[in-house]
C-alpha angles and dihedrals in degrees: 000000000000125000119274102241096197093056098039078059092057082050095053113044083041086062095040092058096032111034103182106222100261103048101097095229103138118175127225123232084281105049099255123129119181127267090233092059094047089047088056096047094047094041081063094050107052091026090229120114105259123186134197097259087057094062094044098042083046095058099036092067103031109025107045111155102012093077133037115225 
């Protein structure tokens, strides 16, 4: 079965406002962390392989204008 790409956008955008402090996303001096990072981080929390394309096609349908990619 395939990811849900609505929900791994809830995920997401849930772990970009709130890191836990153990997640290894660290931001640069913009604010912008890569999408192989996020993948990673998110591919431990929800224990599903996640890639990189999963989380940009992910935001790019269900999270416009709340991230920048």
């Amino acid at each position: 079965m395939g990811l849900d790409l609505q929900r791994l956008s809830k995920t997401l955008l849930y772990l970009l406002r709130n890191p836990p402090p153990a997640t290894e996303l660290v931001a640069d001096a913009e604010g912008s962390v890569a999408l192989a990072d996020v993948a990673r981080v998110v591919s431990r929390t929800i224990h599903r392989t996640v890639r990189a394309e999963d989380v940009e096609v992910s935001l790019q349908r269900y999270a416009r204008g709340r991230v920048d990619l």
